[in-house]
C-alpha positions in Angstrom: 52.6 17.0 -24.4 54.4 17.1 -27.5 52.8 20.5 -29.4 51.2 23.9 -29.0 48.3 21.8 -30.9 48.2 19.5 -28.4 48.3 22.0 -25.7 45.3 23.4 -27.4 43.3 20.6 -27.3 44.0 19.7 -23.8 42.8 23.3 -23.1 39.9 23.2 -25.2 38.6 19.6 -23.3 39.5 21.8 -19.9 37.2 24.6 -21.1 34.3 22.4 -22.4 34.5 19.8 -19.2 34.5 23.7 -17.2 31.2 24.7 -19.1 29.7 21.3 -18.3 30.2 21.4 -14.7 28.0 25.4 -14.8 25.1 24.3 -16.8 23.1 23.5 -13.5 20.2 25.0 -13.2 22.1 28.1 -11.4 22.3 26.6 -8.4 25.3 25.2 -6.5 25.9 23.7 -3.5 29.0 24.8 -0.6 29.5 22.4 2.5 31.9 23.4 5.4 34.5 21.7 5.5 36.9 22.8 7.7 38.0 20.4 11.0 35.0 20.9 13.3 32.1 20.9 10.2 34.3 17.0 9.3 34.3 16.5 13.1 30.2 17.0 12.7 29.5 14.4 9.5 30.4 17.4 6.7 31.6 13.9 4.9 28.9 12.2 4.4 26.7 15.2 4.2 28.6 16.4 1.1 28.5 12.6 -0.6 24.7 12.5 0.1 24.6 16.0 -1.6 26.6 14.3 -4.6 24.5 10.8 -4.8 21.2 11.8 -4.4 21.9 14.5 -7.2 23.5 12.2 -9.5 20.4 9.6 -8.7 18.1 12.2 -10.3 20.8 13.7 -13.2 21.2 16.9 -11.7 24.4 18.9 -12.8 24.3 21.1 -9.8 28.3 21.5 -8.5 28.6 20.7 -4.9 32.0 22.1 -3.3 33.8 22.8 -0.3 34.6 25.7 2.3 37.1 26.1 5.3 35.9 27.5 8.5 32.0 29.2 8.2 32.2 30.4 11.9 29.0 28.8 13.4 30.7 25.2 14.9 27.6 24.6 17.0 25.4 24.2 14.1 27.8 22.2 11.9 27.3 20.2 9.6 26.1 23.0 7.3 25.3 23.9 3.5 24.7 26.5 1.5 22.4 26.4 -1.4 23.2 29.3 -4.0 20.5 29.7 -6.5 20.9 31.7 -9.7 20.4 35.1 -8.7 23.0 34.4 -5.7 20.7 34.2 -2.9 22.3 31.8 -0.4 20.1 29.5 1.8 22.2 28.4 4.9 21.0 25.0 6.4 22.4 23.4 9.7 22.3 20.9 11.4 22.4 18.8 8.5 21.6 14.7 8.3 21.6 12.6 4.9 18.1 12.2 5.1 17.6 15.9 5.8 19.7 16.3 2.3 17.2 14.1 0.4 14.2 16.5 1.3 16.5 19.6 0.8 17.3 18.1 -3.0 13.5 17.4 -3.6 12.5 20.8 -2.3 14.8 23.6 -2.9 17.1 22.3 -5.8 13.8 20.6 -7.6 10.8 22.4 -6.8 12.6 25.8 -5.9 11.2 25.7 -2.2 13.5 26.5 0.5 13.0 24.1 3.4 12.9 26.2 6.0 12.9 24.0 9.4 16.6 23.3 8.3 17.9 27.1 8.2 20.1 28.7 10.3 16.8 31.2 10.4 14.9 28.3 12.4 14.0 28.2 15.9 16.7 25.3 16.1 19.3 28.1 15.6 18.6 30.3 18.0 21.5 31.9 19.7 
């Protein structure tokens, strides 16, 4: 970086790449992350999340989260739609992901045998 100029344009690409990444339909996607959801599969969880959006060009941001408190139901996900309700699933497999992108991110339908609201979560 040589210039305010070019400092400018470097922020300007930053800003435009930043808007990309939130025109997703309004919803995104947090795994947990932290040691015992990685200990559980959060890995591969969160690349399934990532491949089987990019296979059907969805822009829908998938991040990470440290410690979400429940390690017995790890791996988990939440799904944040537009109006910021958050959908908790557990227990989470790559092929449960496939359904949970078909369902909830495409057809707006929360798949609720994976939620920590399921008889499989029951303390």
């Amino acid at each position: 970086m040589k210039s305010l100029a070019e400092l400018d344009a470097i922020r300007k690409s930053a800003l435009e790449n930043m808007k990309v990444r939130k025109d997703n339909q309004g919803f995104k996607i947090v795994i947990g992350m932290a040691t015992c959801g990685i200990a559980a599969g959060a890995r591969p969880i969160m690349n399934a999340f990532v491949e089987e959006l990019n296979k059907r060009s969805i822009n829908v941001p998938v991040t990470m989260t440290g410690c979400v408190g429940v390690c017995r139901l790890e791996p988990m996900a939440d799904v944040i739609d537009e109006n910021g309700n958050k959908t908790t699933y557990i227990m989470l497999t790559p092929e449960k992901v496939e359904k949970i992108v078909q369902n909830h991110i495409v057809n707006g339908q929360i798949v609720s045998e994976y939620t920590i609201n399921s008889t499989q979560a029951v303390f």
